[in-house]
N, C-alpha and C positions, 0 to 999 in steps of 0.2 A: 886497583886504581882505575883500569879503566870499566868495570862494572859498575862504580859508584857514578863515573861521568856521563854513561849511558843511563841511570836510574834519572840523573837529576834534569836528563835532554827531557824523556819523558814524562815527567813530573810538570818541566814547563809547560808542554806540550797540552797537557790535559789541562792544565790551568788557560791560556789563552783560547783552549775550545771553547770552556765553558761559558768565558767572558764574550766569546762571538754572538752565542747561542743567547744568554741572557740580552746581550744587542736589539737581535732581533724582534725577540720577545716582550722586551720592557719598550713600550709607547710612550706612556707619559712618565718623567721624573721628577718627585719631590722638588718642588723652590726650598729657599729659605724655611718660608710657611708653612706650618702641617696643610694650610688651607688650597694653599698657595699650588700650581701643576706648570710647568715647561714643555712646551709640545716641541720635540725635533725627531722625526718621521722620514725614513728614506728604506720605501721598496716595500715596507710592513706587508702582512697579508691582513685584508679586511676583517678575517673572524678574529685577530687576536685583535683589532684593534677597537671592534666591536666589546670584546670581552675587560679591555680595559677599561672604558667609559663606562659601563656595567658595575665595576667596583666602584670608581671615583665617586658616580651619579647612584649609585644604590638603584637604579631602576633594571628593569627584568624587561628581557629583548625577545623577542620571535623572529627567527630569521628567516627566511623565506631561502630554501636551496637553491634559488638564481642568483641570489647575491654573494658574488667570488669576486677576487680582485686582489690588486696590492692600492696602495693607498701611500702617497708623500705629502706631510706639510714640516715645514720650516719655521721655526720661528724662535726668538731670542729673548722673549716676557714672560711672563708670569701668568696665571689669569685663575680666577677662582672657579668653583666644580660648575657654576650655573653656565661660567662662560665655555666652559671647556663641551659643556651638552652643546649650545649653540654653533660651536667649531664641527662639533659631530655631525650634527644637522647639513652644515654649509658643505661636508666631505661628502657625506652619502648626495648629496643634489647633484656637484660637480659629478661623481659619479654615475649617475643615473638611479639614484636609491631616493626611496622617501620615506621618513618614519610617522606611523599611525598610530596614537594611544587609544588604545581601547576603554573599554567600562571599565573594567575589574583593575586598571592600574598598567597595564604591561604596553609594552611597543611594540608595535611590528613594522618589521622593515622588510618594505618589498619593492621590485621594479616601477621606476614612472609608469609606463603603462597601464599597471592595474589599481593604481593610487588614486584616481578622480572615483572608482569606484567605491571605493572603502578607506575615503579620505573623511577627519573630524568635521563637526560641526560646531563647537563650541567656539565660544566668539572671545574669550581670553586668549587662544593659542596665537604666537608669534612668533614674527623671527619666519624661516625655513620648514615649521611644521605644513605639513599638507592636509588643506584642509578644505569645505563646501561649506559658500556662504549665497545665501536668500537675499539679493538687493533689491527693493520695492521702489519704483518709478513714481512719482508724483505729477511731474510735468508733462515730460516726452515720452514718445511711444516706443514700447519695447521693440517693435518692427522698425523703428529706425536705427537704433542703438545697437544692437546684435552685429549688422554687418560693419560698423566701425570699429567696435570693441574687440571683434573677433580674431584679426591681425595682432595684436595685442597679447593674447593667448599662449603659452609653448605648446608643440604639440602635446604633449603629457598632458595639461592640462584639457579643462571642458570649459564652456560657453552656450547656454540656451537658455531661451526668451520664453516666457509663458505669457501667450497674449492676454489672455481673460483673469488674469491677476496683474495684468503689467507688471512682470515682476523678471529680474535676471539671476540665474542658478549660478555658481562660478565654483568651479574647484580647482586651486591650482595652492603654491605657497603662500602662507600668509603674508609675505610681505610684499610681493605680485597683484596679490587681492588689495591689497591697502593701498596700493598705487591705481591698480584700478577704480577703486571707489573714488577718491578725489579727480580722476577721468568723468568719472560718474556724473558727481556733484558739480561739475563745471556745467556739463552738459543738460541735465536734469534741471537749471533753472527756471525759475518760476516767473514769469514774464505776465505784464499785464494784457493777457489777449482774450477774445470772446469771439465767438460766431454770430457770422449775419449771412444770411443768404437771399440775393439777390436774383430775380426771376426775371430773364428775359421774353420780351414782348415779339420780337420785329427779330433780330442776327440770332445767329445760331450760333451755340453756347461753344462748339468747337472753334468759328473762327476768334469771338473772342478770346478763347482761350489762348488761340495762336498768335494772335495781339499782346496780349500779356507776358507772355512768353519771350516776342522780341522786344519789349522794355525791360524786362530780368533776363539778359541773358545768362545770367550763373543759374538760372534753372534748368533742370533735366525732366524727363520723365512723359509722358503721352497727357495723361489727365489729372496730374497732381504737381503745381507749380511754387515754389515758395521759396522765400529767404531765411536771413537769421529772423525777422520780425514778421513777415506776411507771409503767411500758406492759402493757395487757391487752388480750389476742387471743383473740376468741371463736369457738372450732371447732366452726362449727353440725356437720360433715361428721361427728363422733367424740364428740362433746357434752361438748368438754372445755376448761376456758381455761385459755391458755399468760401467764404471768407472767412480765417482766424487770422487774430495778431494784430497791436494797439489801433487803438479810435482812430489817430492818423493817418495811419498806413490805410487801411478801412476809408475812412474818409475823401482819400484823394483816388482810390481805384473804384470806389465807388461813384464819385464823378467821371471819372472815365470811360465806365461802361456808359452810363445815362448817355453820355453824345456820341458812345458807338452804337447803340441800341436804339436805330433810327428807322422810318418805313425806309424802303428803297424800290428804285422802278427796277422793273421785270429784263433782264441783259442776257437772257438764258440764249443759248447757241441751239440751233437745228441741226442735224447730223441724219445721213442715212448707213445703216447698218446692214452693208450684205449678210443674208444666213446661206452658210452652203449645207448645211443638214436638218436643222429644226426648223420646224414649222411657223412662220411670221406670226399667224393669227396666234398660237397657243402661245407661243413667248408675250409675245403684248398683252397678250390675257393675265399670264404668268406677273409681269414686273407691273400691271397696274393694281392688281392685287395687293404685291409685297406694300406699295405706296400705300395703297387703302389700310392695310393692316395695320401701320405703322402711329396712323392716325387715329386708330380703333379705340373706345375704351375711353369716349368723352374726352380724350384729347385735341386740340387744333392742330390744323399743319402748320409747319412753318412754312415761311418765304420759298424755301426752296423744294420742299413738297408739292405746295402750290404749281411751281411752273415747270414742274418736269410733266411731261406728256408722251405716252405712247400712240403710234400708230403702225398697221401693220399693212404692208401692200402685196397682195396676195400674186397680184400676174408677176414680181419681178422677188419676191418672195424675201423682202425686205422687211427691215423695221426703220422708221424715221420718228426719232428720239428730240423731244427738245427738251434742253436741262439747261441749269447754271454749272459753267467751265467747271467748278470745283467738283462737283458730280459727274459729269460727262464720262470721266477716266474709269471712276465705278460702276459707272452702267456697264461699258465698253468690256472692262475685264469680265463681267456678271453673264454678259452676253457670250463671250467666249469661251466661257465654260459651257455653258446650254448647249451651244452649238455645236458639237462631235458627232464624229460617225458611230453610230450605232450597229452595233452587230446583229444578224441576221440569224433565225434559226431554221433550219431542213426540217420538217416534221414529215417524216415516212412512216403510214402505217402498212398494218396486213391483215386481212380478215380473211379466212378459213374458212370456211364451211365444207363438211361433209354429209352428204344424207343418203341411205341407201333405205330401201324400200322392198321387201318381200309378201307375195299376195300367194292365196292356195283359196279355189274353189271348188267343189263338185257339188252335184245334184243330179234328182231326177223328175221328173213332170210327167204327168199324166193328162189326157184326155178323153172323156167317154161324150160324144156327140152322136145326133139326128144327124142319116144320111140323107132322109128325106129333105130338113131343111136348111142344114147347114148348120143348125146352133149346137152349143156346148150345153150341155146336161148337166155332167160334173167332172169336175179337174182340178189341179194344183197349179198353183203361182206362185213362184218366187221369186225373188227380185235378185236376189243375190247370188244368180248364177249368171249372170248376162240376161239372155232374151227370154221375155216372160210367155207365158200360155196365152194369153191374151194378143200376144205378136202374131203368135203363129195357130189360132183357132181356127179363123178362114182357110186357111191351105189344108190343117189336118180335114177339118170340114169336107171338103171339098176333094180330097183325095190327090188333090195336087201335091209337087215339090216346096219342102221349103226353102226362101231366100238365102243362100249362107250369109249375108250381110248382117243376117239378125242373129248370127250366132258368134260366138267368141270361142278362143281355145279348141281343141279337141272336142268331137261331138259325134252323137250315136242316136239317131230316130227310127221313126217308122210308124205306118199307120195301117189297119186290117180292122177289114168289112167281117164281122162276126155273125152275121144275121141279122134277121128283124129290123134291119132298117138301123143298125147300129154300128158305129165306127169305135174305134180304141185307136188314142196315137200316144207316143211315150216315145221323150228325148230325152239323152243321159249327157251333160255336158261338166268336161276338166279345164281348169285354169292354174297356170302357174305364171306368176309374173315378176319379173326383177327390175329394179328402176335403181341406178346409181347415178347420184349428182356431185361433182364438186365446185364450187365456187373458191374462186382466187380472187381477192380484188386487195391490190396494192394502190393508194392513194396517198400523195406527194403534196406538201404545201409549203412554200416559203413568205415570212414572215418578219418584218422587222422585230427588236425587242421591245417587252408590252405594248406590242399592236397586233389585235386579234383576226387573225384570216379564216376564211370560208371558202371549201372547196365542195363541188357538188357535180355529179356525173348520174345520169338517170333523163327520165321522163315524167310530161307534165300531162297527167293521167286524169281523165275527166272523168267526175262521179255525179250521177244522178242526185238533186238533192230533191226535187217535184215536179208533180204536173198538173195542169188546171188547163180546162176544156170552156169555152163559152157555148149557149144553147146554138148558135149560128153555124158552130162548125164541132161539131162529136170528133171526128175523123183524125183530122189533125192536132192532137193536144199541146201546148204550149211546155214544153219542159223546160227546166233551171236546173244547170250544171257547178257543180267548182269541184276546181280543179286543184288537184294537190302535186307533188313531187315525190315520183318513185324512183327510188337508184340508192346510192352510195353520197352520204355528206358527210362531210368535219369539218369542225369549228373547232378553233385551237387558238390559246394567249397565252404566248411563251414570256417567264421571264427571266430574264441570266442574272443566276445571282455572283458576290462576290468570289465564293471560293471556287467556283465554273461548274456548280450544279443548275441543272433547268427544274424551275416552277411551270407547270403546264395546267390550263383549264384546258378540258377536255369535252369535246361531245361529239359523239359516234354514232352515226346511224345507216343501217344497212336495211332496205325494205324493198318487196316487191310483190309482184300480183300473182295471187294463188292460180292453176289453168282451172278453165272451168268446162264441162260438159255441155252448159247451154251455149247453142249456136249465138242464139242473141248475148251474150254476154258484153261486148264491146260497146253496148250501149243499155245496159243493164242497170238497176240500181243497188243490187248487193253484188257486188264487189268483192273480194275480200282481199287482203295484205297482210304479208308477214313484213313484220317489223322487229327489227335487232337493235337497242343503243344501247350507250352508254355515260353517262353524264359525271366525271369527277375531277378532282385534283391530285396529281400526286408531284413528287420529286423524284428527279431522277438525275444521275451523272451526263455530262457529254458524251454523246457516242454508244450508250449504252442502253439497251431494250429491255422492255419491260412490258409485263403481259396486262392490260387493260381489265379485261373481263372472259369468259368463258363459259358456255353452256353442254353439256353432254345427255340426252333426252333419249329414252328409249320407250316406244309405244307398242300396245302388242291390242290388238283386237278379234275380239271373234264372234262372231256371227251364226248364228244358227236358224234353219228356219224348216218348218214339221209338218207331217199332218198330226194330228193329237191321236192316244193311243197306237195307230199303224206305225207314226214313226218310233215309238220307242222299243216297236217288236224288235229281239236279237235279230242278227245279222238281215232280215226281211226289211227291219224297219228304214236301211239305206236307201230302198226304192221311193218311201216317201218322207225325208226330208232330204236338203241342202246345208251344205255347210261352206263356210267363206271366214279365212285366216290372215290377216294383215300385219307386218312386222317393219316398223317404223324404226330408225335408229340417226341418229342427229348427233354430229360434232360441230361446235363452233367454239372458235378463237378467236380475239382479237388483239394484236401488239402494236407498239410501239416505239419508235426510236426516233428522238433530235440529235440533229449535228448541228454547233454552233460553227459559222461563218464567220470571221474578223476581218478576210482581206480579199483582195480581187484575185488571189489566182487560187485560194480555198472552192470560190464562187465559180472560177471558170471549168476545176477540175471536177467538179460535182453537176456543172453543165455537159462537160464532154463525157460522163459517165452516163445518166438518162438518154443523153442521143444515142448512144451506142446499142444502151437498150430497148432501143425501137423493136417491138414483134415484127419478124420476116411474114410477108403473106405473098405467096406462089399462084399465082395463075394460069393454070393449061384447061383448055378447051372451053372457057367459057364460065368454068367454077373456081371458084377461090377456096381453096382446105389454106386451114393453119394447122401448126405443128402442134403435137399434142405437149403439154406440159405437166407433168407430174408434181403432185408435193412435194418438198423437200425434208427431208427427218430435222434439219438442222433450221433453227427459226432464222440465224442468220443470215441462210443461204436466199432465202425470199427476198431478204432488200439487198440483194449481192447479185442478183440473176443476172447482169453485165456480162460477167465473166461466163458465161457459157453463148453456144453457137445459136441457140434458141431462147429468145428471153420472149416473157410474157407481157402484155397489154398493161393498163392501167387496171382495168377490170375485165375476165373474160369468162367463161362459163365452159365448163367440160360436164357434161353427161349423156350417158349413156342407157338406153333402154330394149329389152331383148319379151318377148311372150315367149311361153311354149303351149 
């Protein structure tokens, strides 16, 4: 008894599941009608309810795996399969779904978001399908209608203007676009308007525009003013405003310009403009210019071109402007911008030179002379041992001593009476000589930006250029000089660009006067000069050095001088020639480094930095020595020398020369 009563609990049991489960699962239920559907929906999951519209509607679905959900609708009618699609449509929207039919027949359903993309175009679809329609403008301009229309829009949805088709894209639900369009069609009507464009003689097309403006005040905008009937465009470019919108409207603003478009006398204000930084004369160069330019191109001035005026007054470094009040304010701001402090740039360079110099000479001379008279018979001369045979003939002659003055280096002679009235004299003279130079010259310029400074250190060196004699006086010749500039120059045009690199022109010249052996040289006509430049552009960082140009030259010379045949006997043959070795070697450098300057204590610390490096010079007993100053291996250290106890000149010379 009680096994049968347990059989038939569970028996219930599996019957009221199945009827839950079936619940869940059946969406729509049969009406009366086979045709006939009853929607009542509480919690469903979206794919079965997908799947039942699917039987109902015989259409075939693509579901996009973002769309999950439950889904509730209510309702106590009837409605046939068309209607019951259209219920499906309104369910996926509320939900955030939209359905796309494809070519081939099927639907897919996927997120609003991706819907304006791979939304229909076919112009039958209705109702909640999603879809992209082509609205073509007739009247109005798509740039006006975009930002009205666009409010109007759901996010999901799109909105863009294609100007050069006047035409509007839209993709949202059909029934959203349908509302839209009759938006559309309101707006887009077709009004009897034309253009006329009216050209002012005398006012400027801005003020009347500003006139027109306070008679519409419902208009907005700088140069485009208009109502529901009149639109007016004001062509600063040609000073003429263009008019759309009926004959009337036309007709009465068209008389209104005519009697604002009058001559007018000249009411322009004078004004004087302090500059504290820019230059009067170049700013009034500057803004009569911009005027002139504006009129350029076969156009007139207007009125108010006309009576603006610059002048500039150089002692108080002023500008005195007369304009019309409406302009005044724009000179004024134009002028305030021009006028700023300008940043300065430190242009330090350094030019090196090294030169050292090694000489080697030996020889030997000979003489065979009359003791009876005194003359040379036969002997060797060579020049290129120091003192020739010809220097010291009379003394060998003569048996006398010779001068040491006329000998150089180490030296070994003698002279012996041989008989007959015959002398022999024979001098064996060594050279060896070292000659090391260096030059340092550090030269400093400061410079506003793009204005180009010149710094120069040297002498102004007179060179022979001729001389002419009249018959009246041989003796004294009339000579013509000019004179040139030896030393150390730069010329340098900095300019600071935006991201704080420096543009530099450059030109570098280091020159000076070769010594010379002739006495008279100081008022000689060959001269000679060495001369070092450099002429270029480069770029370069704030702060940071850079090597201009550089030379390293090495010279090697040698000299020989013989008697023919005797000199080239083996080791005999050194008695009669000379021989002289010269070894030249030459470094030069030249660098560079700008610091840009912005402020006055940048300015003050890079002044208290040169004072510092003033050269120490000592004075005891009547002579002045300076300190010797050595190169530095490190190029920085050359514009840093501050910081030591010993700093160098602007330019100074160290060398040194030793004979043996």
């Amino acid at each position: 008894m009680e096994f049968r009563l347990l059989r038939k609990i569970i028996t219930l049991f599996l019957l009221l599941s199945s009827v839950a489960v079936f619940a869940q699962t059946q969406v729509f239920s049969p009406a009366q009608s086979p045709s006939q559907w009853r929607v009542n929906i509480q919690g469903a999951d979206i794919s079965a309810f997908i799947s039942q519209v699917a039987d109902i509607t015989g259409k075939s679905f693509i579901v996009d795996p973002r769309v999950k959900g439950r889904v509730t609708v209510i309702s106590r009618s009837s409605m046939p399969s068309e209607a019951v699609y259209q219920l499906f449509l309104s369910v996926l929207n509320v939900h955030g779904f939209v359905a796309i039919e494809t070519d081939d027949g099927a639907v897919k359903i996927i997120p609003n978001a991706t819907g304006k993309q791979e939304s229909n175009t076919a112009e039958q679809k209705r109702g909640d399908h999603f879809i992209t329609e082509v609205v073509m403008l007739k009247n109005a301009s798509v740039a006006e209608l975009v930002p009205v229309l666009r409010p109007l829009v759901p996010q999901y949805g799109h909105m863009a203007g294609v100007q050069s088709a006047n035409a509007l894209i839209i993709s949202d639900h059909a029934t959203n676009i349908a509302r839209l369009k009759r938006v559309i069609a309101n707006l887009d009507s077709r009004q009897d308007q034309q253009i006329e464009v009216i050209p002012l003689q005398h006012a400027w097309v801005g003020d009347i525009a500003k006139l027109l403006e306070d008679l519409l005040p419902e208009n907005s905008g700088k140069k485009v003013k208009s109502t529901d009937q009149l639109t007016i465009v004001a062509d600063e470019r040609s000073n003429r405003l263009i008019l759309k919108g009926p004959e009337a409207e036309r007709e009465q603003t068209r008389e209104l310009v005519r009697q604002l478009d009058q001559p007018f006398e000249n009411k322009g204000v004078t004004q004087v403009i302090q500059l504290n930084y820019a230059e009067a004369t170049k700013v009034s160069e500057l803004l009569s210019n911009l005027i002139d330019d504006k009129a350029s191109g076969g156009k007139e001035k207007n009125q108010e071109q006309e009576s603006t005026r610059f002048q500039a007054d150089e002692s108080l470094n002023a500008l005195v402007v007369r304009a019309e009040p409406s302009v005044m304010s724009d000179i004024r701001n134009l002028v305030a911008q021009l006028d700023v402090r300008r940043s300065q740039v430190l242009i330090e360079a350094v030019i090196v030179e090294i030169t050292g110099n090694n000489g080697e000479q030996l020889g030997v001379q000979w003489l065979i002379g009359d003791s009876d008279t005194g003359n040379p018979v036969i002997g060797t001369n060579f020049n290129n041992v120091g003192a020739s045979v010809s220097d010291i003939a009379t003394d060998v002659a003569a048996g006398t001593a010779v001068s040491v003055g006329k000998l150089n280096g180490a030296f070994l002679g003698g002279a012996l009476d041989i008989g007959n009235g015959i002398d022999v004299g024979m001098i064996v003279q060594a050279l060896a000589s070292t000659s090391n130079a260096n030059l340092l010259s550090t030269p400093s310029v400061m410079t506003l930006d793009n204005e180009e400074a010149e710094f120069k250190v040297g002498q102004n060196v007179p060179f022979i250029t001729g001389q002419s004699t009249d018959s009246s006086d041989t003796t004294n010749p009339f000579t013509t000089i000019k004179r040139e500039d030896v030393g150390v120059t730069l010329k340098v045009k900095p300019q600071i660009n935006s991201d704080g690199s420096v543009r530099l022109e450059v030109y570098q010249e280091v020159s000076s006067l070769v010594p010379s052996d002739n006495p008279l040289a100081a008022g000689s006509a060959d001269r000679i000069t060495n001369k070092r430049s450099v002429d270029t552009t480069i770029l370069i960082e704030d702060g940071e050095t850079i090597v201009l140009g550089g030379l390293i030259q090495d010279d090697e010379t040698t000299s020989e001088s013989k008697v023919p045949l005797l000199g080239d006997i083996p080791v005999l043959g050194h008695l009669f020639r000379s021989e002289q070795k010269t070894k030249v070697k030459r470094n030069l450098m030249i660098f560079l480094r700008p610091k840009v300057l912005t402020s006055k204590k940048q300015i003050a610390l890079v002044t208290d930095d040169k004072y510092q490096g003033i050269y120490r010079v000592e004075a005891s007993k009547g002579d002045i020595s300076e300190r010797n100053v050595s190169v530095e291996s490190d190029v920085n250290a050359l514009f840093d020398r501050s910081q030591s106890n010993a700093v160098g000149p602007a330019t100074s010379d160290n060398g040194q020369s030793n004979n043996e």
